[in-house]
PASEBA-1860 file (N, C-alpha, C; in nm, 3 decimals):
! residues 168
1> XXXXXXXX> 0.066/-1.709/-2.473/0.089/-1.647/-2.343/-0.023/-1.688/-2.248 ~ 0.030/-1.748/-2.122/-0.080/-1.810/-2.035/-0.125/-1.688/-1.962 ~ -0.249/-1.645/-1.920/-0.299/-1.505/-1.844/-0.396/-1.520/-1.684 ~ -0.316/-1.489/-1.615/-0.392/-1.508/-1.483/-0.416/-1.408/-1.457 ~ -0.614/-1.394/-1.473/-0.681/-1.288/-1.426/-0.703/-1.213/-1.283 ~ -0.672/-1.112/-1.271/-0.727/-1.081/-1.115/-0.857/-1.005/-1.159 ~ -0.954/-1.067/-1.115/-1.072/-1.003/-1.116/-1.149/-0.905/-1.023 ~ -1.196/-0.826/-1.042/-1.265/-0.757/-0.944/-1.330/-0.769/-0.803
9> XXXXXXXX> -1.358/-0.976/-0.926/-1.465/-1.005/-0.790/-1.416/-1.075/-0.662 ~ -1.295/-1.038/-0.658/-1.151/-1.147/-0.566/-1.111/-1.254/-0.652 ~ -1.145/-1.268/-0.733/-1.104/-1.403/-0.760/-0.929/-1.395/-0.884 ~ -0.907/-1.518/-0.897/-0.794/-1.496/-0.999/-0.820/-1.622/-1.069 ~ -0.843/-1.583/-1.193/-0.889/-1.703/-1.294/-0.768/-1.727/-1.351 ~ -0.724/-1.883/-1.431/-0.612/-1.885/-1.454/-0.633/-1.960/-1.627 ~ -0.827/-1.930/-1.715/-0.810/-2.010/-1.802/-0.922/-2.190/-1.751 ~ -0.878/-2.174/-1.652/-0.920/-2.338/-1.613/-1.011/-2.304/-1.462
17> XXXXXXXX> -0.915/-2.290/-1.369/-0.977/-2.248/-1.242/-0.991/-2.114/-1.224 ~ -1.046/-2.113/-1.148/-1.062/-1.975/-1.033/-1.046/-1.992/-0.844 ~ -0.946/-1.889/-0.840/-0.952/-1.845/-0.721/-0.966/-1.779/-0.613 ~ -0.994/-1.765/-0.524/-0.999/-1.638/-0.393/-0.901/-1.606/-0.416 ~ -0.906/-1.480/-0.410/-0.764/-1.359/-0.412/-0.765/-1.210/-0.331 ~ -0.675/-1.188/-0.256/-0.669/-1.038/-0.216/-0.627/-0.933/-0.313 ~ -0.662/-0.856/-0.355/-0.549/-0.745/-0.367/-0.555/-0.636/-0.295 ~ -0.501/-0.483/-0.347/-0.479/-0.387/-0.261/-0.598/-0.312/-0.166
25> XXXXXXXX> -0.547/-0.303/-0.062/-0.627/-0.186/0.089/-0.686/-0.013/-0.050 ~ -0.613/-0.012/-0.107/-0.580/0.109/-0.171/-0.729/0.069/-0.303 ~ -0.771/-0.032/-0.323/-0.826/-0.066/-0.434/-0.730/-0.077/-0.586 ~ -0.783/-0.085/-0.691/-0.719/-0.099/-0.791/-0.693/0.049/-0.892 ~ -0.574/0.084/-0.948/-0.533/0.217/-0.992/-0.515/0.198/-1.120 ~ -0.524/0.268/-1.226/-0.456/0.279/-1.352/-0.269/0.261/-1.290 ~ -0.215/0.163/-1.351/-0.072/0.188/-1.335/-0.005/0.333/-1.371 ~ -0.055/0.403/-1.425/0.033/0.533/-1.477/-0.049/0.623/-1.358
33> XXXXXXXX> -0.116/0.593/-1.267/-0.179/0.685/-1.181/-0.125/0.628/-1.014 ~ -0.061/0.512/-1.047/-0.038/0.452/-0.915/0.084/0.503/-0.864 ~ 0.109/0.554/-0.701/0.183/0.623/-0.643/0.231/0.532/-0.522 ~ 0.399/0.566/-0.457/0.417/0.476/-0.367/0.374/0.480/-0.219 ~ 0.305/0.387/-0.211/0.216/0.366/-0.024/0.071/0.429/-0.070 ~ 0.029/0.375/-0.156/-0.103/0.452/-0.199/-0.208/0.269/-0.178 ~ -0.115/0.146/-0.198/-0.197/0.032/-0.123/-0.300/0.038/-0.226 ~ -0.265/0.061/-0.393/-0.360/0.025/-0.483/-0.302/-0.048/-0.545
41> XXXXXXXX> -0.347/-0.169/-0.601/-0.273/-0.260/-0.742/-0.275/-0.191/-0.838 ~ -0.167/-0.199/-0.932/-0.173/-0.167/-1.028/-0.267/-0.226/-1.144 ~ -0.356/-0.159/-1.242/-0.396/-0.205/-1.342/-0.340/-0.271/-1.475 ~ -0.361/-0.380/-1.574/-0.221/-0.402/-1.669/-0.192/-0.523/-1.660 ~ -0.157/-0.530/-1.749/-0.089/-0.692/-1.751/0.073/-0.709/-1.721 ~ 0.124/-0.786/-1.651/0.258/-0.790/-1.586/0.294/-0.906/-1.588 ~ 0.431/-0.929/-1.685/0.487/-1.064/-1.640/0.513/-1.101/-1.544 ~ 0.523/-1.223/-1.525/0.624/-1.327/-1.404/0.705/-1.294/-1.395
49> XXXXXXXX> 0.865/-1.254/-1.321/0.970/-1.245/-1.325/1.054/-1.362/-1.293 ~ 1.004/-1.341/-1.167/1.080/-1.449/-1.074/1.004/-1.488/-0.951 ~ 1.033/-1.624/-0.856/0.961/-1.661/-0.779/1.120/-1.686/-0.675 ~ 1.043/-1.601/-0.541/1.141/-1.605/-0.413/1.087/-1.745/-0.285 ~ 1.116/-1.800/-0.210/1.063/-1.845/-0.110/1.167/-1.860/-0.031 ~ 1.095/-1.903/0.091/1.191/-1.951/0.256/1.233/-2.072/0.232 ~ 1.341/-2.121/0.231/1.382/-2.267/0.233/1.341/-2.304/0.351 ~ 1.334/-2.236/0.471/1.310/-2.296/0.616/1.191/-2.327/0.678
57> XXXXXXXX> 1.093/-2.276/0.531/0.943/-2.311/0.586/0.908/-2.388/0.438 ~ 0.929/-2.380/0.311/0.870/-2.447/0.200/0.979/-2.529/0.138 ~ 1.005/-2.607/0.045/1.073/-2.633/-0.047/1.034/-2.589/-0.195 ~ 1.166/-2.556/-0.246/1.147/-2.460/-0.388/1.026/-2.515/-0.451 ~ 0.955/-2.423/-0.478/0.809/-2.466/-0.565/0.852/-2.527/-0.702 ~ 0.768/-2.554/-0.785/0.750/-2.657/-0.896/0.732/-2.509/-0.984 ~ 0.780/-2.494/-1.070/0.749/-2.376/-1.181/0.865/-2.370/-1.321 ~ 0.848/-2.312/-1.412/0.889/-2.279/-1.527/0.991/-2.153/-1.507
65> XXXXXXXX> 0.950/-2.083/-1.394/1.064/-1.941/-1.338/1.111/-1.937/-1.302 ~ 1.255/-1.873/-1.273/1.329/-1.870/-1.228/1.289/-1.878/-1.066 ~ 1.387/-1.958/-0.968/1.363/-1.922/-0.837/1.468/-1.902/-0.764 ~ 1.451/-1.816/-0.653/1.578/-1.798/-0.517/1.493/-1.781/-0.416 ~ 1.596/-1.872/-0.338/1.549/-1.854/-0.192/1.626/-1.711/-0.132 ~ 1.525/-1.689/-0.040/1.557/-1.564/0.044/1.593/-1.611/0.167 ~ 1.661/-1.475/0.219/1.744/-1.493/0.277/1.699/-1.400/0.404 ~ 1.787/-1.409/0.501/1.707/-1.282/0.584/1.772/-1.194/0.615
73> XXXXXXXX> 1.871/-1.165/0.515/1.925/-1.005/0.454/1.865/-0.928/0.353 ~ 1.747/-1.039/0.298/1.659/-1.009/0.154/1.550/-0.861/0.199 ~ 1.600/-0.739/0.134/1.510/-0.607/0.111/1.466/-0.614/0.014 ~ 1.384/-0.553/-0.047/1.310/-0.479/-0.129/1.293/-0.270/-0.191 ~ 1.352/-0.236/-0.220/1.398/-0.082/-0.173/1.236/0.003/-0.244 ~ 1.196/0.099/-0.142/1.075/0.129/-0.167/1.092/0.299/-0.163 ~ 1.193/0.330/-0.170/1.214/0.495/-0.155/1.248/0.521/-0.265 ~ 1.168/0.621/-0.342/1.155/0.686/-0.472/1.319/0.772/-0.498
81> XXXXXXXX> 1.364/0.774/-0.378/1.522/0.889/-0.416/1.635/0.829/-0.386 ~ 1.619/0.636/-0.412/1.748/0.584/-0.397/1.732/0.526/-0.528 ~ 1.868/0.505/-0.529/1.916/0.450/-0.694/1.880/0.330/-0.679 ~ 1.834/0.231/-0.598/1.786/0.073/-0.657/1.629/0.091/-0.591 ~ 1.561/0.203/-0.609/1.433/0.197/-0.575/1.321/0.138/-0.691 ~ 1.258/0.013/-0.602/1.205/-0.095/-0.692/1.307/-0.237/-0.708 ~ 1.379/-0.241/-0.676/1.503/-0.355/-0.672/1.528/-0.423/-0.539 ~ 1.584/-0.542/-0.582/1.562/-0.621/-0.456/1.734/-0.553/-0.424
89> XXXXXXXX> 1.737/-0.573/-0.254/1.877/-0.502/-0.176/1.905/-0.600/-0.115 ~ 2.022/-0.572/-0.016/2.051/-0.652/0.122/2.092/-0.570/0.246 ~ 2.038/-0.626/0.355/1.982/-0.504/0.445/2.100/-0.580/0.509 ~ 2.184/-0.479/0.609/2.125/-0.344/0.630/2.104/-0.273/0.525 ~ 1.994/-0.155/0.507/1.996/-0.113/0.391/1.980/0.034/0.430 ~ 2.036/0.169/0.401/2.015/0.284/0.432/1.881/0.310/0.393 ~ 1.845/0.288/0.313/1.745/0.381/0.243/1.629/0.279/0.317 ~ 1.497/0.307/0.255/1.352/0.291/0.290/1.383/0.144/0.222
97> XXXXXXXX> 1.312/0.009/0.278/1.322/-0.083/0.205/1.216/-0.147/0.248 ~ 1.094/-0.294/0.204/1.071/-0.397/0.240/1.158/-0.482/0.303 ~ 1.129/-0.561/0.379/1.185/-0.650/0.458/1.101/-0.767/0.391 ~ 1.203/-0.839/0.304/1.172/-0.962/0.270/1.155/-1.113/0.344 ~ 1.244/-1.113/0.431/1.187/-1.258/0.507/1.133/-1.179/0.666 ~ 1.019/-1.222/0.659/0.869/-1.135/0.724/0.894/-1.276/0.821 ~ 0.799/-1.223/0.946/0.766/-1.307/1.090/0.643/-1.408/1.040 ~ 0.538/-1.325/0.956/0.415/-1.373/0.923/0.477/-1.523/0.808
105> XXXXXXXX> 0.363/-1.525/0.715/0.402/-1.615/0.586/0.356/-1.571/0.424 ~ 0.318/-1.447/0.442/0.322/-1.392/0.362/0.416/-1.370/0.193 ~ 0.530/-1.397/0.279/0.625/-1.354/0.165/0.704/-1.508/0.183 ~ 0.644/-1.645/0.228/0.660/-1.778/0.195/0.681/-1.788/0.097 ~ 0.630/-1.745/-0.031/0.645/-1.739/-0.160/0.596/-1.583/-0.220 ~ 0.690/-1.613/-0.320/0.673/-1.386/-0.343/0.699/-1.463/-0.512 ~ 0.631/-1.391/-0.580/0.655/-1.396/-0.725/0.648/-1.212/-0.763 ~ 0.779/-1.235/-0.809/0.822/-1.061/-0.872/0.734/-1.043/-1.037
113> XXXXXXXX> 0.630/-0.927/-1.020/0.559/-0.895/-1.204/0.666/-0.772/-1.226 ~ 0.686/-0.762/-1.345/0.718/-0.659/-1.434/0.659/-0.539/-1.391 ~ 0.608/-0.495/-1.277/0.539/-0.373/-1.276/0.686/-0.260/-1.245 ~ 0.670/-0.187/-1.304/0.769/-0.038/-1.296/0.875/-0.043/-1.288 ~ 0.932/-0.159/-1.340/1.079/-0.237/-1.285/1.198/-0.197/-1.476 ~ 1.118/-0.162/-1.600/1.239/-0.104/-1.716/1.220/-0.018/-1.721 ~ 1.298/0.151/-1.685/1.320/0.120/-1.572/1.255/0.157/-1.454 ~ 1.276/0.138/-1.347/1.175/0.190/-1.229/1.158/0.333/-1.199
121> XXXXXXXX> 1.051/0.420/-1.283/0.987/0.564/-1.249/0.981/0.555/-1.087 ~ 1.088/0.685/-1.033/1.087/0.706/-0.859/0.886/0.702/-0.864 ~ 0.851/0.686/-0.775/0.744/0.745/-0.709/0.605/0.638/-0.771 ~ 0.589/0.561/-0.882/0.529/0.503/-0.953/0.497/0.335/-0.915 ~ 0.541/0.353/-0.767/0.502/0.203/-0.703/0.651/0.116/-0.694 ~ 0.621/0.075/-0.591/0.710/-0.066/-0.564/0.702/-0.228/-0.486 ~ 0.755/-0.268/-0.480/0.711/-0.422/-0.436/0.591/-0.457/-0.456 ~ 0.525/-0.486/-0.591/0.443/-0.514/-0.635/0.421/-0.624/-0.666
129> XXXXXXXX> 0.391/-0.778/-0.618/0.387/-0.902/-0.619/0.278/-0.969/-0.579 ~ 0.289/-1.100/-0.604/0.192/-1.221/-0.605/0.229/-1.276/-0.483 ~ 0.180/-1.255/-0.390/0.254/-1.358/-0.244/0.130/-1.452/-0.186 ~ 0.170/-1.487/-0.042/0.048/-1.567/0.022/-0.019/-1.498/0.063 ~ -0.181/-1.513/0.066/-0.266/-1.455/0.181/-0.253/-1.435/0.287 ~ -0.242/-1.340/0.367/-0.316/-1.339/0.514/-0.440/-1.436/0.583 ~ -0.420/-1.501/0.670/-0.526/-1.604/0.727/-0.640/-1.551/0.740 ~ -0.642/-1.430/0.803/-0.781/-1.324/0.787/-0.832/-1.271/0.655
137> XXXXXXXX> -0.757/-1.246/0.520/-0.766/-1.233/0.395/-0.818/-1.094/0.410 ~ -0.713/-1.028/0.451/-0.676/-0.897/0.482/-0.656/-0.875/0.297 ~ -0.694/-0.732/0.275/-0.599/-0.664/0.149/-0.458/-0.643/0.162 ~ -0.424/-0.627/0.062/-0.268/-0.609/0.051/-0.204/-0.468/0.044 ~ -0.077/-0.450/0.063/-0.071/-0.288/0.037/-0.062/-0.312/-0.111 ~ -0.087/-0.357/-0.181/-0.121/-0.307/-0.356/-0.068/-0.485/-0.431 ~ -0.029/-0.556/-0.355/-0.010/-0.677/-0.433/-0.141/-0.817/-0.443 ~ -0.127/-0.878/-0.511/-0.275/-0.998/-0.522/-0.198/-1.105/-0.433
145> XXXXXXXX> -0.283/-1.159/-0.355/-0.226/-1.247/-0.261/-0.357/-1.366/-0.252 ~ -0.317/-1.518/-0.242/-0.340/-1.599/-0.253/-0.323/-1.741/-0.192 ~ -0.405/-1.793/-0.121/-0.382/-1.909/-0.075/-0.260/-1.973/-0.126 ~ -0.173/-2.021/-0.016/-0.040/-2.049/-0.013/-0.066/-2.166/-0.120 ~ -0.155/-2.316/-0.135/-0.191/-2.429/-0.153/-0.185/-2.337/-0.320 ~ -0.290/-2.277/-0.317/-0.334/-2.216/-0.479/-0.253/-2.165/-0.551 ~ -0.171/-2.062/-0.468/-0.060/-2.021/-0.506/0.059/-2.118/-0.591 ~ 0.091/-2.219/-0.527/0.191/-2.337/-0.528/0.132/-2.349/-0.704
153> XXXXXXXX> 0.034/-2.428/-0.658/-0.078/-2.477/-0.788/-0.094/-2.401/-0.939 ~ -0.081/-2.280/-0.900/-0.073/-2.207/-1.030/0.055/-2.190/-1.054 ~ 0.142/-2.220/-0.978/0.319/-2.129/-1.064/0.340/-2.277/-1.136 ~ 0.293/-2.380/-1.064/0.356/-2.548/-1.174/0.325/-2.484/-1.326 ~ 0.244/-2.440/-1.357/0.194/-2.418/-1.497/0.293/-2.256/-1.582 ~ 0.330/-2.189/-1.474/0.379/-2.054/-1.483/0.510/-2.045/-1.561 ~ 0.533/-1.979/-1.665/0.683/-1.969/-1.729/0.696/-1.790/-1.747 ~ 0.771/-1.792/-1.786/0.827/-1.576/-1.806/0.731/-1.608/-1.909
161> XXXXXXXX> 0.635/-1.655/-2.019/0.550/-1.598/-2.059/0.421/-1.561/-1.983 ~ 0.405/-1.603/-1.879/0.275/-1.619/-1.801/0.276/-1.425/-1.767 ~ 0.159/-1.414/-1.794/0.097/-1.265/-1.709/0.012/-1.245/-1.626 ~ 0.042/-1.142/-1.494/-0.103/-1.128/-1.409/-0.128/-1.028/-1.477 ~ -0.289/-1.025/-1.495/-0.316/-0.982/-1.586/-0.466/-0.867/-1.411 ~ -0.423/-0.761/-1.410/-0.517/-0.697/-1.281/-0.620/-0.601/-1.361 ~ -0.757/-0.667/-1.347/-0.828/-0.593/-1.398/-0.896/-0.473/-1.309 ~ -0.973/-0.372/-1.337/-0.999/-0.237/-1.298/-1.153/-0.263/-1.260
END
């Protein structure tokens, strides 16, 4: 199992390299303590799921995971009292959701972890992912975010065994 560290110290080691990394405004939480809009990463190791991007700004990345392009009906549902809360939707969407294809470039590339997703506990976090940095290298509301270039660079190597692995 390949393990990409998020370290404390920003960085995300992958084994070989290391990189600058954001994670959460919220700091880092025990996952069984993490709550939704609380803007902490979860602690834990989390598979890869899947990797999303914009066809209209990247071409499908190089990786071992599954990928789909998004779309710009692509949600994310983030309200603890709907039945696909934690699941990707298509908006319009009643309930509370992420908005997956964003103005910024953030969600250029989105890689989905295993966090709270068999099955998704209401209230226990949602949209929890690996995306691009912010140019200012802003924190995240609770996901590790990463130079778009670095980003790219680490999923070539990435398969559903790969884990982010967020240390405390």
């Amino acid at each position: 199992m390949k393990r990409l560290i998020a370290r404390n110290d920003s960085t995300l080691a992958d084994g070989i390299f290391s990189y600058s990394c954001t994670s959460g405004k919220g700091g880092r939480r025990p996952a069984q303590e993490k709550t939704e809009g609380d803007g902490a990463s979860p602690i834990g190791s989390w598979a890869l799921k899947r990797v999303y991007y914009r066809p209209d700004r990247i071409a499908p990345p190089e990786t071992k995971l599954p990928v789909s392009a998004l779309t710009p009906d692509d949600g994310w549902c983030d309200d603890p009292t709907d039945a696909n809360y934690n699941r990707p939707v298509k908006r319009p969407y009643a309930a509370s959701h992420e908005h997956m294809w964003r103005d910024d470039h953030a969600y250029d590339v989105v890689v989905e972890i295993a966090h709270n997703d068999d099955p998704p506990i209401p209230g226990l976090g949602s949209a929890i992912f690996i995306h691009v940095a912010h140019e200012d290298r802003r924190p995240t509301e609770g996901c590790i975010a990463l130079a778009l270039n670095d980003l790219l660079e680490i999923l070539k190597t990435a398969d559903t065994h790969t884990h982010l692995v967020i240390e405390g």
